[in-house]
N, C-alpha and C positions, 0 to 999 in steps of 0.2 A: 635638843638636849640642853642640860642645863645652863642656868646661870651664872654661877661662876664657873665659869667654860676653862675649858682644856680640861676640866674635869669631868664633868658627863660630855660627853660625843663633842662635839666640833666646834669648840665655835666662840668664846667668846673670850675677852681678857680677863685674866684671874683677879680679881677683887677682892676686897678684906671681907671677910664673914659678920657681917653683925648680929646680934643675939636681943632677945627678948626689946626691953626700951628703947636702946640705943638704933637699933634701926627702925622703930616706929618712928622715933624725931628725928632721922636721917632722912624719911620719907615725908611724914604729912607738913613738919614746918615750912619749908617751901611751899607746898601748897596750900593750906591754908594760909598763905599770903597771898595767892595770886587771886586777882580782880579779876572779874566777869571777861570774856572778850569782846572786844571793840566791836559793837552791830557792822552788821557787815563785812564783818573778818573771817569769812572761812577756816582761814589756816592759824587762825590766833587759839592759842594753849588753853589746852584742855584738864589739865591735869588739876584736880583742886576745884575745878568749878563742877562739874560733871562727877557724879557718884560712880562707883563702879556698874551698878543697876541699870545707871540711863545710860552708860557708853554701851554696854549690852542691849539696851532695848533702842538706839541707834542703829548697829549692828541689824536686829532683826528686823527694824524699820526697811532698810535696804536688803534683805534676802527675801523678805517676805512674799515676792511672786514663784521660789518654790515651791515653799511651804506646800503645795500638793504633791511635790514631787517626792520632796521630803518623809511626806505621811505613805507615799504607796511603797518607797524602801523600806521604810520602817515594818511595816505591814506584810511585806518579802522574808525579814528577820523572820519575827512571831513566826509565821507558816514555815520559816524552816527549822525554827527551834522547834517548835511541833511534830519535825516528821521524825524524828529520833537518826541514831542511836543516842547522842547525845542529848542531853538537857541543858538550858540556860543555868547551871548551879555549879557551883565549886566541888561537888562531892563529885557531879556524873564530870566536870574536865581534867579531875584526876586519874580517871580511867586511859586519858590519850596515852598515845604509842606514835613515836615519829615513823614515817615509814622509812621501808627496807630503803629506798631509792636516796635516800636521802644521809644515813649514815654509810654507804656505799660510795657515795658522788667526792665529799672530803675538799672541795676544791672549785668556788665560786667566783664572779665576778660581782661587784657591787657598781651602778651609775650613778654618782650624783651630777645630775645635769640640768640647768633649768637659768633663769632670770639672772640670777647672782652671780653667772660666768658673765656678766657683760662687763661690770664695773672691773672684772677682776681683780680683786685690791683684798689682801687679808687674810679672809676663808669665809666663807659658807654663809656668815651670820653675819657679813656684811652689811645685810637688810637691817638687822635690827641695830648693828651698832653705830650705822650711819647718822641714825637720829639719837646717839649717846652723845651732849657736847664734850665729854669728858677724851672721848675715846679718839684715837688716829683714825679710825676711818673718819670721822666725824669730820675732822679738819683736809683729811683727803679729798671727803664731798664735797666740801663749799671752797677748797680750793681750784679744785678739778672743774667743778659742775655750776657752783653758784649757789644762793638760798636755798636752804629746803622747800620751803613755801613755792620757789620756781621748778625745782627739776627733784620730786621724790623718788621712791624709788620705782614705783609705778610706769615712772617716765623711761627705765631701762629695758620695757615691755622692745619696744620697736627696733632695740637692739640685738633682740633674737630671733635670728632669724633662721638660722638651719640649714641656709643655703648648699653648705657641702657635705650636709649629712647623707649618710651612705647607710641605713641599717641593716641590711645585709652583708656588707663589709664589715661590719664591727663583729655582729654574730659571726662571722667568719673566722674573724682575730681572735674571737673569746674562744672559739675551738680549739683553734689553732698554742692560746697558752696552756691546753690542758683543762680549761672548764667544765665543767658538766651540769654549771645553771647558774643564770643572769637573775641580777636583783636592779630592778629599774625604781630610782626616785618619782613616784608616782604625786605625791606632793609634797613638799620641802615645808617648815615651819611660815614659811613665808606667805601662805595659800595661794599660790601660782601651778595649777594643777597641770601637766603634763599629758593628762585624757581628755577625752571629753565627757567632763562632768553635767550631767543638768541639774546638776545643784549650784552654776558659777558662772559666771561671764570672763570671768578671767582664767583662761587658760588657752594650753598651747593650740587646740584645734580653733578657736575665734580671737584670735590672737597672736603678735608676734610670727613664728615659722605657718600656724595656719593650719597643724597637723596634728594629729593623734599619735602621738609620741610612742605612749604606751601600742596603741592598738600595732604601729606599724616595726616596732621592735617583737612585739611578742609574735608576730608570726614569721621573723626572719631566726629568732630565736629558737624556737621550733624544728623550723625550716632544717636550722644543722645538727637536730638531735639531741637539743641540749630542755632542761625544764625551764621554768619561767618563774621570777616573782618578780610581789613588786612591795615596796615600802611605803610608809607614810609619817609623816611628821606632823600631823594636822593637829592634833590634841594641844600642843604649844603656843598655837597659833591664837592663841585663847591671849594671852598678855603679851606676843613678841613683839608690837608693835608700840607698845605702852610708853617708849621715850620720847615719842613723836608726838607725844601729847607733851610734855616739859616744855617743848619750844613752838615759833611759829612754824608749822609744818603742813603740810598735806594729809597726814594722820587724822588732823585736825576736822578737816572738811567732811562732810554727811554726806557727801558724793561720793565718795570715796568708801565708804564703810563698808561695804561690801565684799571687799577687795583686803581693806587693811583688820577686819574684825575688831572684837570687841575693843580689843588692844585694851582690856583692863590693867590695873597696877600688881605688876610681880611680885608677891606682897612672901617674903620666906624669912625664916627666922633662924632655920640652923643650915647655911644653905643651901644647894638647889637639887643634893643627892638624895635628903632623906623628906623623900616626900609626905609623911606623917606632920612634918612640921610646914608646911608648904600651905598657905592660907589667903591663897588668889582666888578670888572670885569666878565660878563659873557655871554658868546658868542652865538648867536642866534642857532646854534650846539650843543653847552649844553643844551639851552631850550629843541629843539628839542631832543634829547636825554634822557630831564627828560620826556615830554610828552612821546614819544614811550614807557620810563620804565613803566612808570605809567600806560601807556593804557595796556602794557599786563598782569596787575594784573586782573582787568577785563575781559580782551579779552579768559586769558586761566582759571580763577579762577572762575569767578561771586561772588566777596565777599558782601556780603548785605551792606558794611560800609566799607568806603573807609578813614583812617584819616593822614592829610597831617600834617608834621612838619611846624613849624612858616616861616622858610626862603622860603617857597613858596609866600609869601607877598612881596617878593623883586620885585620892580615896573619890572624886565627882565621879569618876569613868568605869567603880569598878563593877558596876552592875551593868551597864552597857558592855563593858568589857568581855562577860558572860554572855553576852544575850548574841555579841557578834563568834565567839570562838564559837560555841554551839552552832552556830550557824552555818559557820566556816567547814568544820570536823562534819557534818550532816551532810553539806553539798560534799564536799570534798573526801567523803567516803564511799560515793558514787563509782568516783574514779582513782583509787587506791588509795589515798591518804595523804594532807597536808602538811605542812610545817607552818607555824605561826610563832615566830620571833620575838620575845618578851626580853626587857632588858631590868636586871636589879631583882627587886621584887613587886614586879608589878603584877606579875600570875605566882598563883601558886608553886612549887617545885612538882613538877611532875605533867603539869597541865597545858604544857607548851614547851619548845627550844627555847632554853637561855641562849641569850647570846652574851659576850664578855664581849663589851668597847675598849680598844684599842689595849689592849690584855691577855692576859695564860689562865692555866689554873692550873695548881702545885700538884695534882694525881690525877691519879684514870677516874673518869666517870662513869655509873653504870647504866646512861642514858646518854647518846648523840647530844653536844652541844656545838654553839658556832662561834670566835671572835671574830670581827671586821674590824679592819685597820686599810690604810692606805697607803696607796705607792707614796705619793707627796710625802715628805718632810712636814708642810703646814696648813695642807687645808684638806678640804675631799672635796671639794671645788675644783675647779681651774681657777689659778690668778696666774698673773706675769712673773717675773721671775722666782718662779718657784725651784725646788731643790727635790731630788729624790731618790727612795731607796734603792740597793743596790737587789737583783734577784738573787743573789746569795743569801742576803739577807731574810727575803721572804720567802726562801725554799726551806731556811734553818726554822725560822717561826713556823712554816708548813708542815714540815716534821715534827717538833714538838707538839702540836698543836694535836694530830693523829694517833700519835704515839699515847696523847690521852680520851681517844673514844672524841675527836675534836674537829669540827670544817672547818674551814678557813674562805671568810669572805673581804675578796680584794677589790678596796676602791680603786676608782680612777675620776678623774674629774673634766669632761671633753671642753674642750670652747665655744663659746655661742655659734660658731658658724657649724657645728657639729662635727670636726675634727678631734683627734686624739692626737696629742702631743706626741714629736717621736721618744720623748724620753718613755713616758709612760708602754710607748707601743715596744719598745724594746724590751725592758724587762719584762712582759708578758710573754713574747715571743721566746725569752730564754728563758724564762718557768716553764713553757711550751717543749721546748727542747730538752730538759731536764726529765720533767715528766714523761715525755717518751722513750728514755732511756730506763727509767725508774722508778716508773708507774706503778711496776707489780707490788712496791713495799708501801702505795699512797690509797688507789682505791682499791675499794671490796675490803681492805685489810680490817684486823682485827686489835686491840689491847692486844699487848703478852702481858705475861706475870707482873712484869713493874714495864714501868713505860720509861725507864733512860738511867743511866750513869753520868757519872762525870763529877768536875770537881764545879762545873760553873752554875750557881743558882739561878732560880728562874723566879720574880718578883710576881707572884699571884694577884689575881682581882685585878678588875679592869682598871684603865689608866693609868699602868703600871712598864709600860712598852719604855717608856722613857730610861727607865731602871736596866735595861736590860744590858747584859756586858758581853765580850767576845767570846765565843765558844773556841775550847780549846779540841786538838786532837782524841784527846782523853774522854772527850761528850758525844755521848749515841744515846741516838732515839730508836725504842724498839716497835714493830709492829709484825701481827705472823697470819700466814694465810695456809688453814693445814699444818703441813708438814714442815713450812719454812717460816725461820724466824727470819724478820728482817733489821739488821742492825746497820741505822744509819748514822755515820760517822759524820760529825761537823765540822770539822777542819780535817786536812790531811797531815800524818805523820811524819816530821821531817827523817826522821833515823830509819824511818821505812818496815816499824814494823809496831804493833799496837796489841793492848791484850784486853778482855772483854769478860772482865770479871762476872759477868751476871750468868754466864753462858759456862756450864760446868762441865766435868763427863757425864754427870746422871742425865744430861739432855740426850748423849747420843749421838753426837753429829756424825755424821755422813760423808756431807758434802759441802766446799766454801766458795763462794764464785765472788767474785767483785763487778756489778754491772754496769757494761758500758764499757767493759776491757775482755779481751780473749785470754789475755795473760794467766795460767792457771797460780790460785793464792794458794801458797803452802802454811798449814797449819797443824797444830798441838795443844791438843784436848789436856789442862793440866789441872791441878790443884789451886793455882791460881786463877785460874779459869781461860779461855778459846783466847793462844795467841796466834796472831795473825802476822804472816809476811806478804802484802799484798803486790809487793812487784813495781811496775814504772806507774805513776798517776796517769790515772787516766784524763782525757780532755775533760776543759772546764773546770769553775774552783768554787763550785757549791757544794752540797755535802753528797759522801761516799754511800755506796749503800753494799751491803755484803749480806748475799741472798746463804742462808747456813741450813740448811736443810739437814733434817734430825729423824731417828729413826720411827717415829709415829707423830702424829697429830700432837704439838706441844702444847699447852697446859698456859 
């Protein structure tokens, strides 16, 4: 995600925006000062000497014993854009439809797990801000590790090891919180792939733990009845390595390139959201390269949900971008229908699940979408003393989020040894216990007429979670299945009795239960609207849920 981070997806320190001039001479002056590298410098800076064309055609120097491998995925695409229903076009991926299984489900696991849990220092984008000398990680590196040129980040490979990974157990736990499908980091910006790609020497099965990450979650995933995806961050991977050219480093080294890519210069003019303005180099090789990676998540995985990072919106990708979703929606219409996860406006409205990064959206939608956010406080990573949310928290975000036609996809970040933190394992386990209490008003459920009350606002559009304020008693999230509407109360009532303006006599009520208590709620259908005396609180202090059953199928 981007650039000036904390604001697209994860990951980087927020920096001043510069515009038109002022950041071309923030960029080329330095380099066009810097002199040739010293012969026989491997790791001597690149940046200024090397076009963006030759660090590309470096790059492909060192991939190039795919390159057949490359050409017969590619080859895999065409043939299945060919077999229909769909077409490689924008007109035939506005025809998609998420499947049923999917706006039903409401309630996901997200893994970001890979290389970057070693150093744990930060979040996620460690990798590339390691080689930022402006940046704390930067000085955390070379304090911690020593020269970049001695220990990059390449060198963090042999610290993942996996030793206590259990993925059967975790598939276990993801049940266990209530999940109904895993989204596994299939490969992170950093191109450290997690499968076994034959497009890569660097990944988790020839390297590091030594295993097929992917392959051996996706069938313990399975295994407990839950669906599978998996993500990718590869498009990125195009300039995230680009600082490590500024200094002496390992970025540096043509040994290397393979591993580190083109690591062109991040070259953006109105920052790193509006990718119209976004004017990085990237070479129709690279496309082709993201496509092939991407086609063999598919080709050897079949993950039910496929979710791409923002910088696949970059105008280079968006024709490959078609050729792969056709691709996807053709196989994946074999066996009932996929999801493929678009962020911003990188697909058209209609042509895939939005997803909202770390965000709401202000009304009901009248298509399934997704936000992910994470348990952590500061990364989707593991790092060391980290901080995290409370399941109250993300049961309140979980209800609003449904209440608008919405899933909810939750990080977690394990550590290199492939443990989950107990913090994190906790509040999944009491999402787990909630949900089973009050399940009936999360999945299968439907919109009602408006999707919540209350006095407390919800800050729309993603990277907006920060904005967010304390829901009072007075805040309910509606959702109805049939006959029953389900109104989910966000905090409890201290005076013990609450009234639910939306909920009139023309609805008809019937019947008021409060789940999770036997206690019957005494209630009065008024002009003011359904007030409620709901009796003692029940266990537990996430939000309430009052099952109000109405005399037909409500509206």
């Amino acid at each position: 995600m981007p650039l000036f981070r904390h604001a697209i997806c994860r990951h980087e320190p927020r920096r001043a925006v510069f515009t038109g001039c002022a950041l071309a001479a923030c960029l080329l002056t330095p380099l066009l000062a810097r002199a040739a590298p010293p012969p026989g410098d491997p790791d001597a800076p690149t940046a200024g000497v090397l076009t963006p064309a030759q660090m590309d055609q470096a790059w492909q120097r060192a991939t190039a014993r795919y390159a057949p491998e490359r050409r017969a995925l590619l080859a895999r695409v065409a043939q299945g854009d060919a077999a229909g229903p769909f077409r490689p076009d924008w007109m035939s991926l506005a025809h998609y439809q998420a499947p049923a299984w999917f706006g039903a489900a409401k309630f996901g696991i997200f893994i970001h797990w890979g290389v970057y849990a070693v150093p744990a220092f930060a979040n996620e984008w460690y990798p590339r801000n390691m080689y930022d000398g402006t940046a704390r990680e930067h000085a955390h590196q070379v304090d911690t590790y020593g020269p970049l040129a001695q220990h990059g980040y390449k060198d963090f490979i042999a610290g993942f090891q996996a030793q206590h990974w259990d993925p059967a157990a975790w598939a276990k736990l993801f049940r266990q919180a209530g999940a109904r499908y895993v989204v596994e980091v299939a490969e992170h910006s950093d191109g450290f792939a997690m499968y076994d790609s034959r497009l890569s020497r660097w990944t988790a099965a020839k390297m590091g733990p030594k295993r097929d990450v992917v392959a051996e979650l996706e069938r313990a995933v399975r295994a407990e009845g839950l669906r599978f995806g998996l993500s990718s961050h590869r498009a990125e991977h195009d300039w995230f390595f680009d600082r490590g050219r500024r200094i002496s480093s390992d970025v540096n080294d043509p040994a290397y390139a393979d591993f580190y890519g083109p690591a062109v210069p991040h070259f953006v003019q109105d920052g790193d959201l509006d990718l119209q303005q976004d004017w990085t180099d990237v070479s129709p090789t690279y496309v082709d390269d993201w496509l092939a990676r991407t086609t063999e998540l598919e080709a050897y995985y079949q993950p039910d949900l496929v979710y791409l990072d923002w910088w696949v919106g970059h105008p280079a990708f968006r024709d490959a971008l078609a050729r792969f979703a056709a691709y996807y929606y053709n196989r994946g219409s074999q066996r009932g229908g996929v999801v493929l996860n678009y962020k911003l406006h990188a697909m058209p409205s209609g042509s895939g699940v939005q997803d909202v990064e770390r965000g709401q959206l202000g009304a009901i939608q009248p298509a399934p979408w997704q936000t992910d956010t994470t348990i952590s406080n500061s990364s989707w990573g593991y790092v060391e003393h980290d901080t995290y949310r409370s399941a109250t928290a993300i049961i309140q975000l979980l209800a609003d989020v449904v209440s608008k036609n919405g899933n909810l996809l939750l990080d977690i970040g394990p550590k290199p040894d492939g443990s989950i933190v107990p913090q994190e394992k906790a509040v999944l386990l009491n999402i787990g216990q909630w949900l089973a209490t009050n399940g009936a008003a999360i999945y299968d459920s439907q919109p009602w007429r408006v999707f919540g009350e209350g006095p407390t606002a919800t800050a729309a559009g993603a990277f907006k979670e920060k904005l967010a304020t304390s829901y009072t008693a007075a805040d309910f999230r509606f959702t109805r299945n049939h006959d029953t509407v389900y109104a989910i109360e966000l905090a409890w009532p201290d005076d013990g009795s609450v009234v639910i303006h939306s909920i009139t006599p023309d609805d008809r009520v019937q019947d008021v239960r409060l789940l999770g208590s036997s206690a019957p709620v005494r209630w009065q259908s008024t002009a003011q609207g359904l007030v409620l005396h709901p009796g003692a609180r029940p266990a537990g202090s996430a939000a309430f849920v009052f099952a109000i059953r109405t005399a037909k199928d409500t509206p």
